[in-house]
C-alpha positions as CSV (number, residue, x, y, z in Angstrom):
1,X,0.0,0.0,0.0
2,X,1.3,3.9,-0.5
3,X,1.5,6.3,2.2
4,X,-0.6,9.4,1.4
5,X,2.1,11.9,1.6
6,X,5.0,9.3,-1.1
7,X,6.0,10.1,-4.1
8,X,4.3,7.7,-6.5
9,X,4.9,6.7,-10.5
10,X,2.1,5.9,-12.2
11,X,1.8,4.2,-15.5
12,X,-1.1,4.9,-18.0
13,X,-1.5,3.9,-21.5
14,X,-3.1,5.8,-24.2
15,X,-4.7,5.0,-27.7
16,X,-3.0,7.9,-29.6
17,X,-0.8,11.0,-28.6
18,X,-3.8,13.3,-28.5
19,X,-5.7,11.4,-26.1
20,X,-2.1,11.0,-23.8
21,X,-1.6,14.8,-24.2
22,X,-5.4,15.4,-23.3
23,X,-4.7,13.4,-20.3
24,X,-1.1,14.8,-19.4
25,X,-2.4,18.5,-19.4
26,X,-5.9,17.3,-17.3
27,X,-3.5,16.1,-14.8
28,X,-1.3,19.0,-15.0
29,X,-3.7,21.6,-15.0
30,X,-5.6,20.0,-11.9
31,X,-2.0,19.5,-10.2
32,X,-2.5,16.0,-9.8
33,X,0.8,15.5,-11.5
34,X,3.8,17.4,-11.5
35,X,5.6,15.7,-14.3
36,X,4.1,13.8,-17.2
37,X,6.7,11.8,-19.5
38,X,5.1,10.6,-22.9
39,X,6.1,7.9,-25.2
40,X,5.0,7.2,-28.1
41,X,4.9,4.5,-29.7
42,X,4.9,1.2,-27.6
43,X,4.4,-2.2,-28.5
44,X,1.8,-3.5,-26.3
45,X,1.3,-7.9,-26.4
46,X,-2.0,-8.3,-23.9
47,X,-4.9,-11.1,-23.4
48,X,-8.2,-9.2,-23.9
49,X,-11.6,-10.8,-23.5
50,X,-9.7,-14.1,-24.0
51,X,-8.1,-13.1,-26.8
52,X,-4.1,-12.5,-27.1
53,X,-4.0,-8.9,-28.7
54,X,-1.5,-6.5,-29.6
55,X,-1.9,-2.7,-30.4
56,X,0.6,0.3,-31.1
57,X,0.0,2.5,-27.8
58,X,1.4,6.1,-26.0
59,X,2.7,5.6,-22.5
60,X,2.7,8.4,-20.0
61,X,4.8,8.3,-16.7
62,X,3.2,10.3,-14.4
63,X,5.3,11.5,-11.2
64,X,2.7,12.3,-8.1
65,X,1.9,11.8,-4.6
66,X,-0.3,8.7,-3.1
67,X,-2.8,10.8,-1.8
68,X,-3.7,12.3,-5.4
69,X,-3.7,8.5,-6.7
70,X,-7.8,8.0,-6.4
71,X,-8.2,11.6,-7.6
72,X,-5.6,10.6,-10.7
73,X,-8.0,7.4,-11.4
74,X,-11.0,9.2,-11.7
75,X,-9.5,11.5,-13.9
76,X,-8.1,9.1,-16.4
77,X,-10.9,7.1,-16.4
78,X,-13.7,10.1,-17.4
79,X,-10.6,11.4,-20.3
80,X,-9.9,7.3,-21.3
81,X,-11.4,5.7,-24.7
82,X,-10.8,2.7,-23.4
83,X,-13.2,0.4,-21.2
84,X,-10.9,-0.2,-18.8
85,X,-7.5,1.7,-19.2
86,X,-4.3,0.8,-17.6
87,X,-3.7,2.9,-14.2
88,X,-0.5,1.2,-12.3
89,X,1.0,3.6,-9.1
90,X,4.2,2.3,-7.6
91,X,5.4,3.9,-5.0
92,X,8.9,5.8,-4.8
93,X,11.5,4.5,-2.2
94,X,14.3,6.7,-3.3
95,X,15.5,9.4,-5.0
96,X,17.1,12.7,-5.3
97,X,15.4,14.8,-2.2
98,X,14.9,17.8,-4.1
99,X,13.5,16.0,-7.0
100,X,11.0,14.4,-4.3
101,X,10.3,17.7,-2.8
102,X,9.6,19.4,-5.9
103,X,6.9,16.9,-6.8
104,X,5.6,17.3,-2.8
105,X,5.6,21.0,-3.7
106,X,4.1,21.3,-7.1
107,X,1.3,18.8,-6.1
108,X,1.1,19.9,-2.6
């Protein structure tokens, strides 16, 4: 489980760059996040309604804090296309402490 107040990663999948943008400047705007990294472009290999599928996706890597996480959730899921979208949060054990602050800060 995350502590409310740790920094937290989470991982989110998108159909296409606009709808990861849309969702990296939702979480921006609302300071859920305080850093979004996109990439574009993933190979994703997944069983879907029993089915092995593969699709060309957009990651975002979305740096927070684990008392945003249900907030973050809710977000993505109302801005998502898909049915259910992929929202992982792990937490943060270590880092550089300013880097860390700076995240407490921005999202604080």
């Amino acid at each position: 489980m995350v502590e409310i107040d740790q920094g937290i990663v989470v991982f989110i999948t998108a159909s296409t760059d606009e709808e990861a943008k849309g969702i990296a400047d939702k979480l921006l705007d609302q300071k859920k996040a305080a850093c979004v990294n996109i990439i574009p472009k993933i190979d994703s290999h997944f069983w879907w309604q029993g089915k092995k599928e593969k699709s060309r996706e957009v990651l975002l890597i979305v740096k927070s804090r684990g008392s945003l996480l249900d907030d973050i959730i809710s977000l993505v899921k109302e801005a998502h296309s898909y049915e259910v979208p992929e929202i992982i949060a792990i937490p943060i054990v270590g880092g550089n402490q300013g880097y860390l602050n700076w995240i407490k800060e921005v999202t604080g």
